[in-house]
VOLUM-970922 format. One line per 4 residues: their letters; for each residue x, z, y of N, C-alpha, C. Coordinates in steps of 0.1 Angstrom, whole numbers, plus 2048, in hexadecimal, padded with zeros to 3 digits. Layout:
// VOLUM-970922
a) X/Z/Y/X/Z/Y/X/Z/Y; ...
***
This chain:
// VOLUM-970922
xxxx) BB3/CC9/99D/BBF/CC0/99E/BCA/CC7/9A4; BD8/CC3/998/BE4/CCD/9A3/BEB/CC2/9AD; BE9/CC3/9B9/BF1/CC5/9C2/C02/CC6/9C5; C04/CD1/9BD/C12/CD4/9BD/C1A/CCB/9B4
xxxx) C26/CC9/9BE/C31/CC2/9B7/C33/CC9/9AC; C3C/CC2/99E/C3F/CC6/994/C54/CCA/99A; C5B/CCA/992/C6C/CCC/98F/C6D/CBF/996; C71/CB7/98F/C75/CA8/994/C70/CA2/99E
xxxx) C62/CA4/9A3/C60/CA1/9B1/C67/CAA/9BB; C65/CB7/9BC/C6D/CC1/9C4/C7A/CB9/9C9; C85/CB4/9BA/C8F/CB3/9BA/C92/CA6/9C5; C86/CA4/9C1/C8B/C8C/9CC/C86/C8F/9D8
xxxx) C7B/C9D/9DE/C7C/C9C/9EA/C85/CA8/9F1; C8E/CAC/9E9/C9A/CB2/9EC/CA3/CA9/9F0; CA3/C9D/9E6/CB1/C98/9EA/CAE/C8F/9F4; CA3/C88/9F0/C9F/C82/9FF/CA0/C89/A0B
xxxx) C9E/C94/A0B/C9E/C9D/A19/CAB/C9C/A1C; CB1/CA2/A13/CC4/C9D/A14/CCA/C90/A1E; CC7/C89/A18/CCB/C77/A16/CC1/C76/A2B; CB5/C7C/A2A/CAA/C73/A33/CB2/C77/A40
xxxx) CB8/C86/A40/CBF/C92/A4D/CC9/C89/A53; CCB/C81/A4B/CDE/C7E/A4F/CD8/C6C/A54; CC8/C66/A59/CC4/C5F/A5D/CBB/C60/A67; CB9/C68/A69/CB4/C6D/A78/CB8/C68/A86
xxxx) CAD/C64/A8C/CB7/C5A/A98/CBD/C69/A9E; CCE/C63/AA6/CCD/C6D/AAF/CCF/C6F/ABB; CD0/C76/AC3/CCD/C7A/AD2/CD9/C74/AD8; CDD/C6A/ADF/CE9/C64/AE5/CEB/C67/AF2
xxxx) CE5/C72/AF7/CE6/C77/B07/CD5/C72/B0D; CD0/C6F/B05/CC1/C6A/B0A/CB4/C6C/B04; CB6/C72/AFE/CAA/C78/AF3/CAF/C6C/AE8; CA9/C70/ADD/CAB/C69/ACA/CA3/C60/AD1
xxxx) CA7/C55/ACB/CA0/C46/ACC/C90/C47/AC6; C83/C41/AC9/C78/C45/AC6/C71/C34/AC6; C66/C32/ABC/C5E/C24/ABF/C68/C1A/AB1; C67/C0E/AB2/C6E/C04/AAD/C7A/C05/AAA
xxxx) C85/C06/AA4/C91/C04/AA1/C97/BFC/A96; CA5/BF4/AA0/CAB/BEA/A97/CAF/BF1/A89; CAD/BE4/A7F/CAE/BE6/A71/CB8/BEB/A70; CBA/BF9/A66/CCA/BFD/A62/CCC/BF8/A53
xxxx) CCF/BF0/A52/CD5/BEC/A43/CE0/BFB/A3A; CE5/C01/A41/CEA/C0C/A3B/CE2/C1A/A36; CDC/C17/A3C/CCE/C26/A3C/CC6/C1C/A2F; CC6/C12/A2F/CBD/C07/A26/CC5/C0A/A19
xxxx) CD4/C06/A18/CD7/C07/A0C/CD7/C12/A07; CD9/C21/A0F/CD8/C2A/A05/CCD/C34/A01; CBE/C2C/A06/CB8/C2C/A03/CB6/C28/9F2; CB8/C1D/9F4/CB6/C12/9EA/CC0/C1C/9DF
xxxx) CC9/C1F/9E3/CD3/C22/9D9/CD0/C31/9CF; CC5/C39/9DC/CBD/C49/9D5/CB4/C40/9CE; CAD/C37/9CD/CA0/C2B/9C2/C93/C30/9CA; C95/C31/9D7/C87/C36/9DF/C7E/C21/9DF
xxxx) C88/C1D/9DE/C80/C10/9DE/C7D/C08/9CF; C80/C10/9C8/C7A/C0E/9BB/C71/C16/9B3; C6E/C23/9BB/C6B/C2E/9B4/C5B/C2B/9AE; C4E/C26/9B2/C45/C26/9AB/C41/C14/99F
xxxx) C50/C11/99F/C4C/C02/992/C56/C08/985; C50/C01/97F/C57/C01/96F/C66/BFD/96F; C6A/C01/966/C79/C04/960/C7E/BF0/962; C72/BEE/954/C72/BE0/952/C75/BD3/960
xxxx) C6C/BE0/96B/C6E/BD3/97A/C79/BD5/981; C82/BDC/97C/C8A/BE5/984/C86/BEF/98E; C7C/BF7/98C/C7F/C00/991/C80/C0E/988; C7C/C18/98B/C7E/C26/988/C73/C2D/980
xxxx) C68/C26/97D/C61/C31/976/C59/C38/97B; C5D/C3F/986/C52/C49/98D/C47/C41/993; C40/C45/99E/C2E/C45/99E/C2C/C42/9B3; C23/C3F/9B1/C1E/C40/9BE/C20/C50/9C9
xxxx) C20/C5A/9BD/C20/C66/9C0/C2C/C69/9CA; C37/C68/9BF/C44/C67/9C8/C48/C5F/9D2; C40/C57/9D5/C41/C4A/9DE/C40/C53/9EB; C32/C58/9EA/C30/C63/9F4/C37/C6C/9F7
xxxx) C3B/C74/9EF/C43/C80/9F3/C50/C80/9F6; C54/C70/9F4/C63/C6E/9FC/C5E/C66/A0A; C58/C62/A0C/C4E/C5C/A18/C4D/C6A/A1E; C48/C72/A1B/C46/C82/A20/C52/C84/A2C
xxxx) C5D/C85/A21/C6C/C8A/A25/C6F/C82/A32; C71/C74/A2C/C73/C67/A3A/C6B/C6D/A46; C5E/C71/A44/C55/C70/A4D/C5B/C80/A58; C59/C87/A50/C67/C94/A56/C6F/C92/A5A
xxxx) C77/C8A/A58/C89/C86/A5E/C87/C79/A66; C7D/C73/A6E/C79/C6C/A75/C81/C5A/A75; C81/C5A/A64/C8C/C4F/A60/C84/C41/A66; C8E/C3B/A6F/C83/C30/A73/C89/C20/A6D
xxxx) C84/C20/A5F/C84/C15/A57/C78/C11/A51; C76/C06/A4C/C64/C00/A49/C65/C02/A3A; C63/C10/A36/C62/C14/A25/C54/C11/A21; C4B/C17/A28/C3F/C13/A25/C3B/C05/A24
xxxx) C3E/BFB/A2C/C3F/BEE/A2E/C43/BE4/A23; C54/BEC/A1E/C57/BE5/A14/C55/BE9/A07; C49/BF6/A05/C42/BF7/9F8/C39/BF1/9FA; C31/BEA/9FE/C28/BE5/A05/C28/BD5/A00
xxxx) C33/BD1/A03/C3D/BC1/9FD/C3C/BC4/9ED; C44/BCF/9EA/C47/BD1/9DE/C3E/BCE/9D3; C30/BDC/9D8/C27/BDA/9D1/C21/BCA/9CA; C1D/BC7/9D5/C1B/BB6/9D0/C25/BB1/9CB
xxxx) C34/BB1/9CE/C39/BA9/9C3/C3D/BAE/9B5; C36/BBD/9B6/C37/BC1/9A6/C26/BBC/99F; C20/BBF/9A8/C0E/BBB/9A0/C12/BA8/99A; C1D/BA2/9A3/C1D/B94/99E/C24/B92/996
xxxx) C2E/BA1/98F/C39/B99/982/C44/B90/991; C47/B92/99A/C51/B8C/9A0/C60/B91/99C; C6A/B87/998/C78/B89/997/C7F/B8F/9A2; C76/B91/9B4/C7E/B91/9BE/C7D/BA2/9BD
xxxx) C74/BA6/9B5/C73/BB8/9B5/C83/BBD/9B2; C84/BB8/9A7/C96/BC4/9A9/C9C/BBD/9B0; CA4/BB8/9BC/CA5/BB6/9C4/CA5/BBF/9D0; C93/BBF/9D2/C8F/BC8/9D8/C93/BD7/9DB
xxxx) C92/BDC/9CA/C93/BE8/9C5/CA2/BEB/9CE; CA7/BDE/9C4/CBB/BE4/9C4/CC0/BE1/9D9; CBA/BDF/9DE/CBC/BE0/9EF/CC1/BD7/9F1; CC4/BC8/9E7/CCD/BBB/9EB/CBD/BB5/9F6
xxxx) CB5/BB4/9F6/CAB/BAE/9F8/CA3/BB5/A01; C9D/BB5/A0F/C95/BB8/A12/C85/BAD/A13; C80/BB7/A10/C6D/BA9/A13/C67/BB9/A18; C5F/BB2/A25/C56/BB3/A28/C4C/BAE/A29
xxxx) C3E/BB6/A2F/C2D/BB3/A33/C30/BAA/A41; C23/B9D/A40/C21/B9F/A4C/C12/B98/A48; C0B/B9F/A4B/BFC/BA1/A48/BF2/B9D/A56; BF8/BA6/A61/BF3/BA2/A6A/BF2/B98/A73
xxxx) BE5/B94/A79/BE5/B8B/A82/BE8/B8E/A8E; BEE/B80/A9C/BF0/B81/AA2/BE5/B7D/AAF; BE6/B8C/AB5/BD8/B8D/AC1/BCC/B8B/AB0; BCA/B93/AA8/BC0/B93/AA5/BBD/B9F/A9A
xxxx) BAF/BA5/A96/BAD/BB2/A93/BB5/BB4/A85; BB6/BC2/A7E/BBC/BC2/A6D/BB2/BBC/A66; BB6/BB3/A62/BA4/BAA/A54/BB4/BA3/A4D; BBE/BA9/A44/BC5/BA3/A3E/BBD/B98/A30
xxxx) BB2/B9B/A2E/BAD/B93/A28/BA6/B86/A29; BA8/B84/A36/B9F/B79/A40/BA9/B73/A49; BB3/B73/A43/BC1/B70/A4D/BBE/B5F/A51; BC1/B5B/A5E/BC0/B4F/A62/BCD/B43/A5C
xxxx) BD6/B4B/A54/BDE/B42/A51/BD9/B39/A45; BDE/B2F/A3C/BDD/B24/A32/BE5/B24/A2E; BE2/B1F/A1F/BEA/B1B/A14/BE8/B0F/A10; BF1/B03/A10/BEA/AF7/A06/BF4/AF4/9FD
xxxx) BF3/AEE/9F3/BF8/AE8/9EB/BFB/AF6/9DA; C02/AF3/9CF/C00/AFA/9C1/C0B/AFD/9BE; C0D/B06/9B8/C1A/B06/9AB/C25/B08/9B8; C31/B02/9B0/C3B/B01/9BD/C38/AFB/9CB
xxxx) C31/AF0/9CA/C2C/AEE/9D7/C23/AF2/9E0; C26/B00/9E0/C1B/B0B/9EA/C21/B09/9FB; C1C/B05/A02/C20/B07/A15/C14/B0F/A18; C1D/B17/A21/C11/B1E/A2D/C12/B18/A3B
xxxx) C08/B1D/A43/C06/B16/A50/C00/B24/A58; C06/B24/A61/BFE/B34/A68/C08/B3C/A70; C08/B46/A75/C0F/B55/A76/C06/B61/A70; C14/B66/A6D/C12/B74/A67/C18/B7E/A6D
xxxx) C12/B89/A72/C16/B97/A7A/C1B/BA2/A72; C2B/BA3/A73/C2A/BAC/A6A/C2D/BC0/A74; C2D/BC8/A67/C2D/BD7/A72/C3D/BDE/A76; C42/BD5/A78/C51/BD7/A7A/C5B/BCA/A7E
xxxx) C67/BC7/A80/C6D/BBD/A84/C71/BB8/A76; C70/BAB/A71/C6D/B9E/A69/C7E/B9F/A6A; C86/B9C/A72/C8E/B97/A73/C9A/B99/A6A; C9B/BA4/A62/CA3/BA7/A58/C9D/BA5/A47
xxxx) C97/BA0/A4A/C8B/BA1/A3A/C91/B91/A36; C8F/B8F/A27/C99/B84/A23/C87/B7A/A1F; C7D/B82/A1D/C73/B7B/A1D/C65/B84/A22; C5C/B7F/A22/C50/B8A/A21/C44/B84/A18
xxxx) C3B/B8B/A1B/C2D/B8D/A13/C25/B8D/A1F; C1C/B84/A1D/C0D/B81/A26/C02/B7B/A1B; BFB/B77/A28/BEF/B75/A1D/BE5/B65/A25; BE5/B5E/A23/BDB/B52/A21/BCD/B4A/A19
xxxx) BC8/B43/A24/BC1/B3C/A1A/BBE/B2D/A11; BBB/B2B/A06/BB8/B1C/A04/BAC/B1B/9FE; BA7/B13/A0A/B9A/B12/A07/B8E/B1E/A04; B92/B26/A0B/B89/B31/A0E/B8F/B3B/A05
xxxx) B96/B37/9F9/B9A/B40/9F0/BA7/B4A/9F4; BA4/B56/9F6/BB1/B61/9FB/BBE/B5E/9F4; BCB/B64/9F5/BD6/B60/9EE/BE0/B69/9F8; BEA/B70/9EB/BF6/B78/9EF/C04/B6D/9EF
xxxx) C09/B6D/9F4/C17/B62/9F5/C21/B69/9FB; C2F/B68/9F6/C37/B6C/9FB/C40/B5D/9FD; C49/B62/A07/C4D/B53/A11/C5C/B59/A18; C62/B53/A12/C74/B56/A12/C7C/B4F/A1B
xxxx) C84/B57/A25/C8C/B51/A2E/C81/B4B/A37; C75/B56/A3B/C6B/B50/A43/C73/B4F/A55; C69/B49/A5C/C6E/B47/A6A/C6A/B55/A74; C70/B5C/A7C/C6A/B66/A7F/C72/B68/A8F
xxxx) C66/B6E/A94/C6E/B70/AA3/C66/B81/AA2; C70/B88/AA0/C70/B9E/AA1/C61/B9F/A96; C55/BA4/A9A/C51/BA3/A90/C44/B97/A88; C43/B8C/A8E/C3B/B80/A8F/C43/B7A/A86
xxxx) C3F/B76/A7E/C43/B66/A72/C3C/B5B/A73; C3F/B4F/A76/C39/B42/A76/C38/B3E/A6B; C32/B36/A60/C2E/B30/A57/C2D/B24/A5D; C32/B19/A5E/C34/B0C/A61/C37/B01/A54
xxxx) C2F/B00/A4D/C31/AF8/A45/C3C/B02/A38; C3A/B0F/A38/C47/B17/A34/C44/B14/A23; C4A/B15/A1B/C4A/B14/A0E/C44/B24/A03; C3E/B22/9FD/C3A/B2F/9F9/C37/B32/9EE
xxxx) C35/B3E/9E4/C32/B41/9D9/C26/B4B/9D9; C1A/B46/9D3/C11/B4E/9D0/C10/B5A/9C6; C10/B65/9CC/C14/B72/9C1/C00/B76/9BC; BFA/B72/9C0/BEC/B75/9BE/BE3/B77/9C8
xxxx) BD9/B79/9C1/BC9/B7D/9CD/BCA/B8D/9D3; BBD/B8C/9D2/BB4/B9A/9D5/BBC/BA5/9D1; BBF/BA5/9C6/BC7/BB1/9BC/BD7/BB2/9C0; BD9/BAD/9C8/BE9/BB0/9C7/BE5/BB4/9D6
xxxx) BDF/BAF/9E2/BE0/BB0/9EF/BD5/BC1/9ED; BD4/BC5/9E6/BCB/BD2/9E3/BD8/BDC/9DF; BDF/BD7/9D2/BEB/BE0/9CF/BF6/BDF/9DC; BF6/BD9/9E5/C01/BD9/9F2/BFC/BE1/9F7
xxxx) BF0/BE0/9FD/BED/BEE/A09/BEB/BF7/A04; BEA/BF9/9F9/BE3/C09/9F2/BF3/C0C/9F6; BFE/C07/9ED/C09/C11/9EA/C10/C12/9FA; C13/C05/A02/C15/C0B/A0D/C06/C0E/A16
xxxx) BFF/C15/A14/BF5/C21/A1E/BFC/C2F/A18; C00/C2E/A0A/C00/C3B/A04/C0F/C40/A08; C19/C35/A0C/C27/C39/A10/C25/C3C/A1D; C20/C36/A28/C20/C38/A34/C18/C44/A35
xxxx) C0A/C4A/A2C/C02/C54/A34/C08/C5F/A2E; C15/C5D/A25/C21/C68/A1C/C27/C6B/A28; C2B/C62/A34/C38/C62/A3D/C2B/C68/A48; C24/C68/A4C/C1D/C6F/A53/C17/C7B/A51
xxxx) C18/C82/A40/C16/C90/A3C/C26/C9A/A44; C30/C8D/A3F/C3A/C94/A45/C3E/C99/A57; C3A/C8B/A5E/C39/C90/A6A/C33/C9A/A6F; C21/C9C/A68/C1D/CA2/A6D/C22/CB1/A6F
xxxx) C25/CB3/A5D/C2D/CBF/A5A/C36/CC4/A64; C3C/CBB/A68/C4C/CC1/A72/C44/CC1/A82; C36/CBB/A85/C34/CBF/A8F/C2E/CCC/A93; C26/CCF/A85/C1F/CDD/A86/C2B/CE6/A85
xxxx) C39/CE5/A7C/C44/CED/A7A/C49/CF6/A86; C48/CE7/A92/C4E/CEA/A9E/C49/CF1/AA7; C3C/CEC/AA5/C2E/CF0/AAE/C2D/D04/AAB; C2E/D06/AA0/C2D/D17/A9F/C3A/D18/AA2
xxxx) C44/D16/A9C/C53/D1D/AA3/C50/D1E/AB4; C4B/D13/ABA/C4C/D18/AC6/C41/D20/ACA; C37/D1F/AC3/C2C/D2E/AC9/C35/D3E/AC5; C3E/D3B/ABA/C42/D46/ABA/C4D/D4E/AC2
xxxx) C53/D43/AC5/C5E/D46/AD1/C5B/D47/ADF; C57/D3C/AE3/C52/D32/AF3/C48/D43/AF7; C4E/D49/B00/C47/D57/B08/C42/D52/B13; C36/D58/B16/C2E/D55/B27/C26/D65/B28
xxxx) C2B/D65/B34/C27/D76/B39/C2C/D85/B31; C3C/D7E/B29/C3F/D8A/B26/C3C/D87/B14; C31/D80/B13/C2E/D82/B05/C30/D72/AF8; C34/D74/AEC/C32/D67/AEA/C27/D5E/AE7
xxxx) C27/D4D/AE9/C1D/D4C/AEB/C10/D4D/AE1; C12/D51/AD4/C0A/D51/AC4/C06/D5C/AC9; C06/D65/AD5/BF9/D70/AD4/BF3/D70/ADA; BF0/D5F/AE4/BE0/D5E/AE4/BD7/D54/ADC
xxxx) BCF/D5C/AD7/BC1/D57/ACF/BC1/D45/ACF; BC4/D42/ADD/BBD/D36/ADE/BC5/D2B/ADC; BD4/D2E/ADF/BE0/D2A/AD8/BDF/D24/AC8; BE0/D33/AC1/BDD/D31/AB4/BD3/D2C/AA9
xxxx) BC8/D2F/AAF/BBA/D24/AA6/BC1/D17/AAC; BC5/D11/AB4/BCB/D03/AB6/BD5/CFD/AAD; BDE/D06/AAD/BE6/D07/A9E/BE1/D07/A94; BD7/D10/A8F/BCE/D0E/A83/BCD/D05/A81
xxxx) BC1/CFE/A89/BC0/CF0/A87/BC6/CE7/A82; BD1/CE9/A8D/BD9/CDF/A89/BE1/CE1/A74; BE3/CF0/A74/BE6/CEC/A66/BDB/CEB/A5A; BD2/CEE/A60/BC3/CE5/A56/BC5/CD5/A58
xxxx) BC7/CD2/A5D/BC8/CC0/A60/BD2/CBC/A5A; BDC/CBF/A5B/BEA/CC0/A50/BE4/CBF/A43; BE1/CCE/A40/BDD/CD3/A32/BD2/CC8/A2B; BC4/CC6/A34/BB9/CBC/A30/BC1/CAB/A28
xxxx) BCB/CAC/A35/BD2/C9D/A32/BD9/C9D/A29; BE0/CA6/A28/BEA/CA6/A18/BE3/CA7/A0B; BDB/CAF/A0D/BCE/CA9/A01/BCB/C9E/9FB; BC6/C92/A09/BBF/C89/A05/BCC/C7F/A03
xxxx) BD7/C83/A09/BE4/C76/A03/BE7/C75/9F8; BE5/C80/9F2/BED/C86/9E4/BE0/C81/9D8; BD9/C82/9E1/BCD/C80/9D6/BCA/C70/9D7; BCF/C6C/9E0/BCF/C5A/9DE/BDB/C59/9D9
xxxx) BE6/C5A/9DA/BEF/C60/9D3/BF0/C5F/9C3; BEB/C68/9C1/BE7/C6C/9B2/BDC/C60/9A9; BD9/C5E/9B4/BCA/C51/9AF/BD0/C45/9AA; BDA/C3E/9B5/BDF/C36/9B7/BEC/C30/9A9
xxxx) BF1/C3E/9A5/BF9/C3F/999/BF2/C40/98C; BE5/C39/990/BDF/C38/981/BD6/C2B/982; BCD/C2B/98D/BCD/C1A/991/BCA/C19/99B; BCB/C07/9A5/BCC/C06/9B4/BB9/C10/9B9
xxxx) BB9/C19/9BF/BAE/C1E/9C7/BAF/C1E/9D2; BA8/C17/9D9/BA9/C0D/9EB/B9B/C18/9F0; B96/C21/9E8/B89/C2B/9F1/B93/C34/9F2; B9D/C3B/9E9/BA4/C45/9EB/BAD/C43/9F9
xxxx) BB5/C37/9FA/BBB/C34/9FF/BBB/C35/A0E; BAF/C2F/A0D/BA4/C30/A1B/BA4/C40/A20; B99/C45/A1A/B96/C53/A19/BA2/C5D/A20; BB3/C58/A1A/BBE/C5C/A21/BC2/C5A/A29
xxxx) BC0/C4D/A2F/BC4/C44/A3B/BBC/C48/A46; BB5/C47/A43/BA5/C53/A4B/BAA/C61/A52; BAD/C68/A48/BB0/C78/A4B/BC1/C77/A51; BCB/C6E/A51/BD5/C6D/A58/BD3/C65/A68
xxxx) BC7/C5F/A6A/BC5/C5A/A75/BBF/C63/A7C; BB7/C68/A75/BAF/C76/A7F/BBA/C7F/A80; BBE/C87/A78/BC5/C8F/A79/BD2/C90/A80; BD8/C88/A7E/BE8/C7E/A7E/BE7/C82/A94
xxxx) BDB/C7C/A93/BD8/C7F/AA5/BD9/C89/AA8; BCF/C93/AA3/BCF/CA0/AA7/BDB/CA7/AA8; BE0/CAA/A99/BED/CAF/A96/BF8/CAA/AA4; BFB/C9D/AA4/C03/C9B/AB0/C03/CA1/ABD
xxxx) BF1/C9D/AC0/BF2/C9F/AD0/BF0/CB4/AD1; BEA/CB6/AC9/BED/CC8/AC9/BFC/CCA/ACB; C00/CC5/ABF/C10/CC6/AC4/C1C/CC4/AD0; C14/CBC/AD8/C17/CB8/AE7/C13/CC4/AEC
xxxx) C05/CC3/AED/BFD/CD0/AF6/C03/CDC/AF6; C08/CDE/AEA/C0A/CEF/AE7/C16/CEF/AEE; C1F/CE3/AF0/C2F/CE5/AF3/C2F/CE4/B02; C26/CE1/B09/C24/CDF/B15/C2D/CD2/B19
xxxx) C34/CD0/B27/C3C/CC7/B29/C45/CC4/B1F; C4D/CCC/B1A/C56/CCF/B0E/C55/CC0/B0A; C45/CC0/AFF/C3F/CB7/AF7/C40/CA6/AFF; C44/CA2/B07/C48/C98/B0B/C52/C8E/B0C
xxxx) C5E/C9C/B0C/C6A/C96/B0F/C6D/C8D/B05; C79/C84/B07/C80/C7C/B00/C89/C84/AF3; C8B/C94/AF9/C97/C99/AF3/C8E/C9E/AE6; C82/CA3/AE7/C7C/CAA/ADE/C76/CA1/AD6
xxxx) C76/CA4/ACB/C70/C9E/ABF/C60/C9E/ABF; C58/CA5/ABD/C46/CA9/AC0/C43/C98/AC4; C46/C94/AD3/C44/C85/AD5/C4A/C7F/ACD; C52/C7F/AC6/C58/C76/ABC/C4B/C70/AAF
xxxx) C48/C7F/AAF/C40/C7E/A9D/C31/C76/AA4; C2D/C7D/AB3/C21/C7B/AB3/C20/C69/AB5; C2B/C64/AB8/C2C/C55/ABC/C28/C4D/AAB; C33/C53/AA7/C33/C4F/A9B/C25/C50/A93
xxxx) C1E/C5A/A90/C13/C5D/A8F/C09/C54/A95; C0B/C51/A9E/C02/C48/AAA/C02/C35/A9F; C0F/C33/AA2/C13/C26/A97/C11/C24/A8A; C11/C31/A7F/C0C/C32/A76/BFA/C2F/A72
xxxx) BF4/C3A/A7E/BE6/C30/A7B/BDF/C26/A81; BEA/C1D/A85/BE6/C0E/A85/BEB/C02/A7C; BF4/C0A/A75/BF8/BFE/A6C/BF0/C02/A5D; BEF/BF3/A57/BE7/BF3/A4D/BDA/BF5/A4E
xxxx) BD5/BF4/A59/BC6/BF7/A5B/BC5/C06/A5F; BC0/C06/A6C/BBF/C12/A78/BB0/C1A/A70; BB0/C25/A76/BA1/C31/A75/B97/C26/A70; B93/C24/A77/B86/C19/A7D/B86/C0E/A73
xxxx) B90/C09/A6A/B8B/C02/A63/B8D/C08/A53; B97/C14/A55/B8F/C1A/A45/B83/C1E/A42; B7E/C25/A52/B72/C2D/A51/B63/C1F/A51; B68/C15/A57/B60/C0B/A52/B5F/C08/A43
xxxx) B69/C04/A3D/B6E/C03/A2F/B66/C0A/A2B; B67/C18/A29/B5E/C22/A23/B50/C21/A24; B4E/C1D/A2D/B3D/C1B/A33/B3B/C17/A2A; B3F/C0A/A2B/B3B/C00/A26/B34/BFF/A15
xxxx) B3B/C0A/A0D/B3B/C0C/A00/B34/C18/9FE; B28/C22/A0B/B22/C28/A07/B17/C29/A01; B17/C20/9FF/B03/C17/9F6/B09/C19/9E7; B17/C17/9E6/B19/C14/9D5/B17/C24/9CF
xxxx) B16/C30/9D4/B17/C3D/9CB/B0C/C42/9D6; B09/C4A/9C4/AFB/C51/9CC/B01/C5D/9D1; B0C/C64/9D1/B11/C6D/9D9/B1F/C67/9DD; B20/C71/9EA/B2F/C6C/9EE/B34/C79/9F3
xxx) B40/C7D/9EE/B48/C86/9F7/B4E/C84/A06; B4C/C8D/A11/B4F/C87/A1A/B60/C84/A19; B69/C8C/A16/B77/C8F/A13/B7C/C91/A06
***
């Protein structure tokens, strides 16, 4: 399988890299802002306006044509330029409202519209399929009853996507002009439209796991970038620090964990642009939680105090990295996921 970008991918995470540089929080006398940040609707529209929020749906839904693939590799770029907006989140929304034939997709696409996830429960573990919220009533008269947690602040989103039950039966709903206090939405009798089951709440996390564990190939990238520039420079006793042994197999490491991870993204990735695969998905989510760690905290270690400050970036990615593998389901429950499905093949690869 190739791996390597073709021309026209090269091209979108060029310009993305372009477009991502000039979105970069920046340093206001106190180190670059780091963690949660307020929505920028300007960084949003010109997003929207390069078609990064339409790039893996059809022409016909308004979007662009391209694939899951590039989903990732502009997720990459973001994930490099430490853009702190919910992209992954709102392919995530998107997905399901493209698996449902929804009108609200171009919208979405064209940046008049934002929808978000909010999947999660409140004080309670990731089981988006088991969500304590309800749905009663048909047709146009769908209400929900519940909260929903979403992985960012709700408060600029014009509607979101969660998930409920009726009568034991699962259900994807999206719910407009919901009630929200930062990232928590109340469902109180809220009004709602059912976009589908099982199948659509499967196409949401696949494409955003595969955007966010895109934006975490990139982090990682820029933390190992950093991490050798400074073994090459950073001198102790006269010498720099890449000529000791013990330094550099650390580095190693760290760019085998990179390298292993970019593998398995691209290759869920690649899966995903041909149909929804939730083992691939996993499998990736997996190797960005293990790794995603390592890569970070080596990258602290190697910088010594450095690696802490507010002013240096290294803490930036590894935070970020940290938040990345807990949304959408943390280590621990892809690697359960996987378990789970080892009886069905009489061989399994471990990676």
């Amino acid at each position: 399988m190739d791996f390597k970008p073709n021309e026209e991918q090269r091209a979108l995470a060029s310009a993305v890299r372009d477009m991502a540089s000039s979105l970069t929080p920046k340093d206001e006398g106190n180190g670059a802002p780091t963690g949660p940040q307020p929505f920028d609707p300007t960084g949003w529209s010109r997003m929207a306006e390069m078609g990064l929020l339409g790039l893996p749906f059809s022409e016909d839904a308004g979007g662009f044509g391209a694939s899951s693939i590039e989903v990732a590799l502009a997720a990459s770029e973001l994930g490099k330029a430490r853009v702190a907006l919910p992209y992954a989140d709102a392919m995530a929304a998107a997905a399901a409202l493209d698996a449902a034939g929804s009108d609200l997709l171009a919208d979405v696409v064209g940046g008049e519209k934002v929808v978000l996830t909010a999947f999660g429960e409140k004080g309670g573990v990731w089981a988006p399929d088991q969500p304590t919220r309800t749905a009663t009533g048909s047709g146009d008269g769908v209400t929900l009853s519940g909260v929903g947690v979403g992985n960012t602040d709700l408060s600029e989103a014009h509607a979101v996507v969660t998930t409920a039950l009726t009568d034991g039966e699962l259900g994807v709903y999206l719910v407009e002009a919901p009630s929200v206090d930062r990232a928590v939405a109340t469902f109180d009798g809220a009004s709602a439209v059912r976009l589908g089951g099982r199948e659509v709440l499967d196409a949401a996390l696949a494409l955003g796991n595969v955007a966010q564990s895109g934006e975490a190939i990139g982090a990682m990238e820029a933390a190992l970038g950093m991490t050798v520039e400074y073994l090459k420079t950073r001198k102790q006793f006269g010498v720099p620090l890449m000529t000791f042994q013990a330094l550099t197999q650390r580095a190693a490491d760290m760019y085998v964990g990179v390298e292993l991870t970019r593998s398995a993204v691209l290759f869920a990735a690649m899966a995903l642009a041909e149909e929804v695969d939730v083992d691939a998905v996993s499998r990736a989510k997996y190797l960005v939680g293990t790794y995603g760690r390592l890569v970070g905290q080596e990258a602290i270690q190697l910088h010594g105090g450095i690696g802490m400050t507010a002013e240096y970036a290294v803490g930036h990615y590894t935070s970020r990295l940290a938040s990345i593998e807990r949304t959408f389901g943390d280590t621990r429950y892809h690697l359960a996921r996987l378990a789970q499905g080892v009886g069905d093949h009489e061989s399994v690869d471990v990676i």
